[in-house]
C-alpha positions as CSV (number, residue, x, y, z in Angstrom):
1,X,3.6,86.0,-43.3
2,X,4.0,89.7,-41.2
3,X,5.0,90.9,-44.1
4,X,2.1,89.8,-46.3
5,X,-0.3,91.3,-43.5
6,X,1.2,94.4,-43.5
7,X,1.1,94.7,-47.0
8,X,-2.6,94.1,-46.7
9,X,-3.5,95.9,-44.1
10,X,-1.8,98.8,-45.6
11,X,-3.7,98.3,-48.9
12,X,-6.6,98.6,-46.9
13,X,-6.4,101.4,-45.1
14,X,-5.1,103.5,-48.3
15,X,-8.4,101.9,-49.8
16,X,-10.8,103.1,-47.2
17,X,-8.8,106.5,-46.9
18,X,-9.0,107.1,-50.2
19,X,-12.3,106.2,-50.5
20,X,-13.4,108.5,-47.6
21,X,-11.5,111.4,-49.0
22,X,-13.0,111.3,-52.1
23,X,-16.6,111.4,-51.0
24,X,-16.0,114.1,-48.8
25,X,-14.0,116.3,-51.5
26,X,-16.5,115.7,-54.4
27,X,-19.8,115.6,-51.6
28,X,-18.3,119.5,-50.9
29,X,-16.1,120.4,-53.2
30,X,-13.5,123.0,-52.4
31,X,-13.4,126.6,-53.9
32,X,-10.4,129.0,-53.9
33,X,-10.5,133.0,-54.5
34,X,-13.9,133.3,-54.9
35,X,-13.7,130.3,-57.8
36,X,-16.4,128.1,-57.0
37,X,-15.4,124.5,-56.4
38,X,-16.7,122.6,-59.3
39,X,-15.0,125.7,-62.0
40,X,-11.5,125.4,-59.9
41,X,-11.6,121.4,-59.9
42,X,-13.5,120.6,-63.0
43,X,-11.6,119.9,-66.7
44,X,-12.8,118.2,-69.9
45,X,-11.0,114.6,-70.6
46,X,-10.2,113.6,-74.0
47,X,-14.1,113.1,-75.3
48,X,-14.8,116.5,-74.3
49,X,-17.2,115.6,-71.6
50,X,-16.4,117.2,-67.4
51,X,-14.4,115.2,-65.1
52,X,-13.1,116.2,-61.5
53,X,-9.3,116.9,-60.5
54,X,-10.4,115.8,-57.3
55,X,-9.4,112.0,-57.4
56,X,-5.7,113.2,-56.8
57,X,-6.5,115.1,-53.7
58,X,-8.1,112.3,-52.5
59,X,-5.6,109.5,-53.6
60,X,-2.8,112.1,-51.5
61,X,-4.8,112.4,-48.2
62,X,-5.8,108.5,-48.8
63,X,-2.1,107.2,-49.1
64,X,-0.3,109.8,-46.7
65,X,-3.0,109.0,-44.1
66,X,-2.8,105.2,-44.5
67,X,1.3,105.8,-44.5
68,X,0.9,107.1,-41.2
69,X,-1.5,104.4,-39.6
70,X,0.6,101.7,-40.8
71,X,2.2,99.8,-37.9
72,X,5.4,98.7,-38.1
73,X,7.1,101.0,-40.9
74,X,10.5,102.4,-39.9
75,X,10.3,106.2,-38.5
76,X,12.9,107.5,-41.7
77,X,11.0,105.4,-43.8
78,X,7.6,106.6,-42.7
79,X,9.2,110.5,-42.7
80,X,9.9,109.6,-46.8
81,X,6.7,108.4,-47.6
82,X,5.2,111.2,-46.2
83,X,7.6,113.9,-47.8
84,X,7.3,112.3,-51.1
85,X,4.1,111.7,-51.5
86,X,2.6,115.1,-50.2
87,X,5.2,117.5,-51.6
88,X,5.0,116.5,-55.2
89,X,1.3,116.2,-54.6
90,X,1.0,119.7,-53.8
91,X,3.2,120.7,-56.7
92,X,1.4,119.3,-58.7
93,X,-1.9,120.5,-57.5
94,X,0.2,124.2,-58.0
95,X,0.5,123.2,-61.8
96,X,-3.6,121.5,-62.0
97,X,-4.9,124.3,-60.8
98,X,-2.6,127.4,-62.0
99,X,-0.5,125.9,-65.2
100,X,-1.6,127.6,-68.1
101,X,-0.4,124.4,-70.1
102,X,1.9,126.9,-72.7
103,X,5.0,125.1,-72.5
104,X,5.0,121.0,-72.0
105,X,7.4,118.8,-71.3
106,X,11.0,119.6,-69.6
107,X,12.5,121.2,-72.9
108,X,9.4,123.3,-72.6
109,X,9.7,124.0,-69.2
110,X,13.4,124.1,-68.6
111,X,13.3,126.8,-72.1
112,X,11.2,128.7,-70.7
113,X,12.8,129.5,-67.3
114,X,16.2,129.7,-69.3
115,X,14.6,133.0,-70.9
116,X,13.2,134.5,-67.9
117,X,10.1,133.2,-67.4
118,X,9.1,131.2,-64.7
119,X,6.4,128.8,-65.5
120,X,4.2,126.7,-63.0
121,X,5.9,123.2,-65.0
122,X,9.5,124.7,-64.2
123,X,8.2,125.5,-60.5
124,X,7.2,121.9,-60.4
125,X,10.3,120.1,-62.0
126,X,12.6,121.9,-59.1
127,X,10.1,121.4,-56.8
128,X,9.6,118.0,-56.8
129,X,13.6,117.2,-57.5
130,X,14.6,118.8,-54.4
131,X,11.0,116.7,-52.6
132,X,12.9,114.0,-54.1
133,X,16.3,114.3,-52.8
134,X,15.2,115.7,-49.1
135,X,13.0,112.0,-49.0
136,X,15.7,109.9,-49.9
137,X,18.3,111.5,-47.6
138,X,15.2,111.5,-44.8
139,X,15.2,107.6,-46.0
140,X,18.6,107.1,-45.4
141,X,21.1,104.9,-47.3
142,X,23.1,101.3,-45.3
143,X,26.2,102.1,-47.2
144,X,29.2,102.0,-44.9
145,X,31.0,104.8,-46.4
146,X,29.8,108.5,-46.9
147,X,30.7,108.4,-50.4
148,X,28.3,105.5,-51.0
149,X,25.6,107.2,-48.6
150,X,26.1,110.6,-51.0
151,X,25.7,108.2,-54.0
152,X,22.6,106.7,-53.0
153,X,21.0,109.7,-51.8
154,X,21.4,111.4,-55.5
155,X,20.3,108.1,-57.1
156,X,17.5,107.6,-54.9
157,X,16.3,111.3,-55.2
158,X,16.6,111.2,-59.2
159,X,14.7,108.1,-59.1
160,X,11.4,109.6,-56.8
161,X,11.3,112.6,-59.0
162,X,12.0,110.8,-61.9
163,X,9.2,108.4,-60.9
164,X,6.5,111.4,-60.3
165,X,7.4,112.6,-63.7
166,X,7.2,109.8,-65.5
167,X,3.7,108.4,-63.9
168,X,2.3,111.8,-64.3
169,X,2.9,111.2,-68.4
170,X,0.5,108.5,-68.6
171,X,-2.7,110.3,-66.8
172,X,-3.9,110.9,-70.3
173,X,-6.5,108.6,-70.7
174,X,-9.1,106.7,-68.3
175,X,-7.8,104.6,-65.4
176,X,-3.7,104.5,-67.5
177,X,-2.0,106.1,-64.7
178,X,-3.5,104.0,-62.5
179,X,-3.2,100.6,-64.2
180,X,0.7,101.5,-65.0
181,X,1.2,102.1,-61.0
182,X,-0.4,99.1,-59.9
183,X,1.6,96.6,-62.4
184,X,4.7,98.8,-61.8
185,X,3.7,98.6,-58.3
186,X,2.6,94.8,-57.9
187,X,6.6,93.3,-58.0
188,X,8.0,95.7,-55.5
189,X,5.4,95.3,-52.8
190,X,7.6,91.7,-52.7
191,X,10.5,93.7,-52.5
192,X,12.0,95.3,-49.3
193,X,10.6,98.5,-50.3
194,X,7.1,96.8,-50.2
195,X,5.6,98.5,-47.0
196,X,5.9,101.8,-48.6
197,X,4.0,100.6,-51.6
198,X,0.6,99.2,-49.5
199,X,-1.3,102.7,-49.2
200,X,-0.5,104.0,-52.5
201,X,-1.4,100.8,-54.3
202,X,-4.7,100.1,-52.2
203,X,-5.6,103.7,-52.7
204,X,-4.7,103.6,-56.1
205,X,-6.9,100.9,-56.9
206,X,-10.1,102.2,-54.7
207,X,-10.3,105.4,-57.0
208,X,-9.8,103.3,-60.4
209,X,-13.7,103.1,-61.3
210,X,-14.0,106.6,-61.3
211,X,-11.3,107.0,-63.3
212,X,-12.1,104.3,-65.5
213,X,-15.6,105.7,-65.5
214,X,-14.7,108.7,-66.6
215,X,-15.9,110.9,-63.5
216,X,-12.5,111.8,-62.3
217,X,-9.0,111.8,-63.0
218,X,-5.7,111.8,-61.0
219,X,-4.1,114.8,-62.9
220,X,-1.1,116.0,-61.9
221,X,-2.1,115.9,-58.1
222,X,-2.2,112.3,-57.6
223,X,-0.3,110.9,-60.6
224,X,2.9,113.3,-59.2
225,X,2.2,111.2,-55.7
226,X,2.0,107.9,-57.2
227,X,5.2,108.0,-59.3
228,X,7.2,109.4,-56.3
229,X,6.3,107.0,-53.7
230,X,6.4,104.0,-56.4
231,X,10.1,105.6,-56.7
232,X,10.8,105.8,-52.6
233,X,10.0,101.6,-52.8
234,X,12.3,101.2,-55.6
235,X,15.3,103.0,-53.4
236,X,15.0,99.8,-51.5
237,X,16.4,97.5,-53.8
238,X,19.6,96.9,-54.0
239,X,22.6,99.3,-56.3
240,X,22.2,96.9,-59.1
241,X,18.3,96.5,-60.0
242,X,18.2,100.2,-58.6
243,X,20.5,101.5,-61.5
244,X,18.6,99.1,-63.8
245,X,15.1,100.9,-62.8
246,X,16.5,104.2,-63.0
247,X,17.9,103.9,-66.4
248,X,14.6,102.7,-67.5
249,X,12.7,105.4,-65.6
250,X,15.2,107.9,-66.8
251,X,15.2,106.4,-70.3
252,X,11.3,106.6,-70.8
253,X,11.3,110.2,-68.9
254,X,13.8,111.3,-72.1
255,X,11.6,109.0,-74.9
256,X,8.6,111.4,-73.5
257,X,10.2,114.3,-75.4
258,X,10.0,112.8,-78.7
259,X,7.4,109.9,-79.0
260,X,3.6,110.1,-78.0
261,X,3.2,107.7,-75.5
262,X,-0.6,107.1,-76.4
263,X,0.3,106.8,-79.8
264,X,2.7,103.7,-79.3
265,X,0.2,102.4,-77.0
266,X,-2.3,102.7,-79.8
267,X,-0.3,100.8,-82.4
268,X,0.7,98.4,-79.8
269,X,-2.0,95.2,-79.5
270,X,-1.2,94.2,-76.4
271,X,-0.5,97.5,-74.7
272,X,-4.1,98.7,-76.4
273,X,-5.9,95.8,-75.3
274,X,-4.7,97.1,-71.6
275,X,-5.0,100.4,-71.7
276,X,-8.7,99.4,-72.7
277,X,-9.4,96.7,-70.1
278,X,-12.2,98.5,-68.1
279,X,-12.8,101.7,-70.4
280,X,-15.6,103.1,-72.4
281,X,-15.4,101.9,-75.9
282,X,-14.1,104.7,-78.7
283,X,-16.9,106.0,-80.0
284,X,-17.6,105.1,-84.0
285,X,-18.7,108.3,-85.7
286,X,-21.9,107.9,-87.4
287,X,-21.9,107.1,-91.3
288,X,-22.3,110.0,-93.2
289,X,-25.5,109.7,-95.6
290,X,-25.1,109.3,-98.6
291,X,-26.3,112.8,-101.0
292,X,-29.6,112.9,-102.2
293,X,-29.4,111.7,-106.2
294,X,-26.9,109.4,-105.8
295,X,-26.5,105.5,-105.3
296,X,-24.3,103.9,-102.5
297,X,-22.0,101.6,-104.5
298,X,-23.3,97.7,-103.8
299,X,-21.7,95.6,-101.1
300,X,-19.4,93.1,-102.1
């Protein structure tokens, strides 16, 4: 029962946070370098029409804030959320606002650096694997012997920055990012990693109708966040069903480099049906007419 009321009132408060944030980024929104706030912040989404970066801002200071609220959370465990949700956050901000979107994907990255150049992607990828690793030794590990604790703490990290990579590769259409962490989400806030899943899930699920609407998205910002403190309440299961998660978060993470994610869910009923749930239909294009001097062929 004090579990179930934490959970709550952590969803809450990552829900009002959130919320709060996000009226007070887009009500005045931030500029850098002399770049006004609406050209630094503003991208076109898949239709072509202007959305906001700002939702991932917002879903950052909503589920670190909530984190730190949160009453009865373990210090370490506390320390963790905080570390991996705001570090990848900011890396990925780094990459939303300053990526020049040339090379994609790890072999991109990871390519490029290997010739010399540095890329904002590459800066990211070791960025947010060492966030990773400093939140799960931060987190801590209960096995007895310091072999076991140096195991988990490599697992653990692999499977935070694993996470923030892998959630970020769905924040390619309205509300996807969103809808994968909340069902990815949903059976671990059961789990003993649930407390660290409250804020991110409650603030995850206030910004969803703008997403969904179109207005904003998470981009790299939030969806970074999301996947890494989904990934800190996985290190809470136990060595079995955490290898199990990681192979699977490590096996879709590899997948990523050869399949189109949105092309799968495309072909996929059930997966299209979701992805959908809540979205703007596709637009039809219009007919074109048929030439001037000629019949249209009679319907059968």
């Amino acid at each position: 029962m004090r579990g179930t009321v934490r959970l709550l009132a952590g969803a809450a408060l990552g829900a009002a946070a959130a919320r709060a944030a996000y009226a007070s980024l887009t009500a005045r929104t931030p500029g850098f370098g002399g770049v006004a706030g609406d050209e630094l912040w503003g991208r076109t989404n898949h239709r072509g029409e202007p959305v906001t970066l700002l939702e991932g801002p917002a879903f950052v200071a909503g589920a670190a804030s909530a984190g730190l609220l949160l009453p009865g959370l373990p210090l370490r465990l506390r320390a963790a959320a905080l570390l991996a949700g705001t570090v990848p956050g900011a890396l990925g901000g780094y990459d939303d606002l300053f990526g020049s979107g040339a090379s994609r994907g790890f072999k991109g990255h990871l390519g490029a650096l290997a010739r010399g150049q540095v890329t904002t992607g590459a800066v990211k990828i070791l960025g947010i694997g060492a966030a990773g690793l400093a939140a799960a030794a931060v987190a801590g590990s209960p096995a007895p012997s310091r072999g076991g604790r140096l195991f988990d703490t490599v697992l653990n990290g692999a499977l935070i920055a694993g996470g923030a990579n892998l959630m970020n590769l769905f924040d390619l259409r309205p509300g996807r990012a969103i809808k994968v962490g909340l069902l990815a989400g949903a059976p671990l806030a059961f789990t003993a990693g649930g407390a660290v899943t409250a804020a991110p899930l409650g603030a995850a699920a206030a910004l969803l109708p703008a997403d969904l609407g179109e207005r904003a998205m998470l981009g790299d910002t939030g969806a970074n966040a999301l996947g890494a403190l989904l990934g800190l309440a996985a290190t809470r299961l136990g060595r079995g069903p955490r290898l199990a998660v990681f192979a699977g978060v490590a096996g879709l993470n590899a997948a990523s480099e050869f399949v189109s994610f949105t092309k799968v869910i495309a072909r996929t009923p059930v997966l299209h049906r979701l992805d959908m749930l809540g979205r703007r239909p596709v637009a039809v294009p219009d007919p074109v007419p048929a030439a001037s001097g000629t019949t249209a062929p009679a319907a059968s």
